[in-house]
C-alpha positions in Angstrom: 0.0 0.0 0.0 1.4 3.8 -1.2 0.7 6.9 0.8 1.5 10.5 -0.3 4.4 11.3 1.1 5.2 13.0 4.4 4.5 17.4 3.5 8.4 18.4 3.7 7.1 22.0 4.4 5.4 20.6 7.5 9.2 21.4 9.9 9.0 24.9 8.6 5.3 25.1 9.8 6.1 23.6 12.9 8.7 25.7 13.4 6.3 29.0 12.8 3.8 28.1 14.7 6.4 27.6 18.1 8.3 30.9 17.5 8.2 32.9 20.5 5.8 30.9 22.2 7.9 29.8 25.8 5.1 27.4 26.8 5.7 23.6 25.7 2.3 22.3 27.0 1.0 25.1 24.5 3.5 24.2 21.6 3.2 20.4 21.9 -0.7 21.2 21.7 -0.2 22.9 18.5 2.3 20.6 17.3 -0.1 17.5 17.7 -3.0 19.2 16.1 -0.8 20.4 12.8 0.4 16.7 12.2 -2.6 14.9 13.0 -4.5 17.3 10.4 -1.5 17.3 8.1 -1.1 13.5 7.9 -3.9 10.9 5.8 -4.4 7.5 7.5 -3.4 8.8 11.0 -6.0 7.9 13.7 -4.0 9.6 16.7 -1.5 12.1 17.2 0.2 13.1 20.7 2.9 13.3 23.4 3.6 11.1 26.4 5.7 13.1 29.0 8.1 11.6 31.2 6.5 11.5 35.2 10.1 11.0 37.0 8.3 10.2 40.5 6.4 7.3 39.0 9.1 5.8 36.3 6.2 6.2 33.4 5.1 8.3 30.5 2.1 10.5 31.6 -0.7 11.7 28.5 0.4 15.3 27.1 -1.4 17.6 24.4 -2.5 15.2 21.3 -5.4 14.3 18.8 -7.4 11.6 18.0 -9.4 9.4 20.6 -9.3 9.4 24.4 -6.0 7.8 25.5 -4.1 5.1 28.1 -3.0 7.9 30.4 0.1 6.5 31.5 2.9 3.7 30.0 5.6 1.9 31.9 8.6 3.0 31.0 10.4 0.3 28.5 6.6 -1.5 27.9 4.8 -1.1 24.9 5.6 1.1 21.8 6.0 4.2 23.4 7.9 2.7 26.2 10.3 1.1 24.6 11.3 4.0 23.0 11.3 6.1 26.0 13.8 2.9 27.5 15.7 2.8 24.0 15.7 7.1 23.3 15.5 5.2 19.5 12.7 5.8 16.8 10.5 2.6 16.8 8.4 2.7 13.9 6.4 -0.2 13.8 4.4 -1.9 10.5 2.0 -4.4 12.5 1.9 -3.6 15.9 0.1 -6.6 16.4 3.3 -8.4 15.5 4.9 -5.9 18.9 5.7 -8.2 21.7 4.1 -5.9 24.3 1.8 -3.8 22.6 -0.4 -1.6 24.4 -3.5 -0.9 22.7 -5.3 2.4 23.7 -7.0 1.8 20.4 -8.0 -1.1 18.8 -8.1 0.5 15.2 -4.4 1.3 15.3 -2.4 -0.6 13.1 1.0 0.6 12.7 2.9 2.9 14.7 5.6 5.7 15.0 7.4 6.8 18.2 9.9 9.4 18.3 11.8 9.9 21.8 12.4 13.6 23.0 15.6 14.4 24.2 17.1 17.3 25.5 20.7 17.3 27.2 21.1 14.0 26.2 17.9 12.7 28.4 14.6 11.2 27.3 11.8 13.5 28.8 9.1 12.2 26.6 7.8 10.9 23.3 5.8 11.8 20.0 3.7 9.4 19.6 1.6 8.7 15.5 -1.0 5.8 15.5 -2.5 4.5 12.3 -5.2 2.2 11.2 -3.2 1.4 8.3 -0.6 -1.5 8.0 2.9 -0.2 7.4 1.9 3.4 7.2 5.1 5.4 8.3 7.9 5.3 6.2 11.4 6.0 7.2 11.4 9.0 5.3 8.5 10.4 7.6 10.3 9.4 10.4 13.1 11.8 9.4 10.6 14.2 8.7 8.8 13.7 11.9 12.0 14.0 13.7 12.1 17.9 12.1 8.9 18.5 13.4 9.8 17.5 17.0 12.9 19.3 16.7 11.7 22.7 16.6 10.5 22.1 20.3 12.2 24.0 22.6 12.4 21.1 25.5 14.3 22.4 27.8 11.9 25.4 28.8 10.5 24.1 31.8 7.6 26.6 31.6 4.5 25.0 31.4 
């Protein structure tokens, strides 16, 4: 199965709509609803933040359904990538030793860690109820998007 491929103008949107905005709850709001509206074949868009007292990722700012509001750190998609700070981008999560499902109708998955000082305070997390939807080329893409966070403002 083809999709259209990843909008390569989507960074340089990202990046407009963050300038000069020093809240990341905000920025991560707007960030989720740009993709999830950018994207076909996406059924959820969002962030999972690091909770430091509880060794988890916590729900953040996303679209798409309600949401498991919190993931062990190194279990499931998300978490493994949180426990990894690696991109797991995932064709049949079905096939993911470990999946969590929060939705049934997701399909395939993409997780991007955050990091700032060389420390995983989060994730981006993209659901899809298409097989194999996220190429590698939108998770280099994706990877733009979430880089014009400015993670180290602790100002939420």
């Amino acid at each position: 199965m083809s999709f259209e491929p990843t909008d390569p103008a989507l960074p340089a949107q990202a990046r407009a709509l963050v300038a000069g905005e020093p809240n990341r709850i905000a920025n991560m709001a707007n960030i989720a609803a740009l993709v999830f509206h950018a994207l076909d074949q996406v059924n959820w868009v969002g962030f999972y933040l690091r909770d430091e007292t509880r060794g988890e990722l916590v729900l953040g700012p996303f679209q798409g359904k309600p949401a498991c509001l919190r993931i062990p750190w190194g279990r499931g998609v998300c978490g493994t990538a949180a426990a990894t700070a690696r991109v797991q981008r995932i064709a049949d999560v079905h096939a993911f030793e470990g999946h969590i499902a929060c939705d049934p109708d997701s399909r395939s998955e993409l997780v991007i860690p955050l990091i700032t000082g060389g420390r995983v305070v989060g994730v981006f997390d993209l659901d899809s109820p298409m097989p194999d939807r996220f190429s590698d080329a939108d998770a280099t893409l994706l990877q733009q998007v979430v880089d014009a966070l400015d993670l180290g403002d602790e100002t939420v």
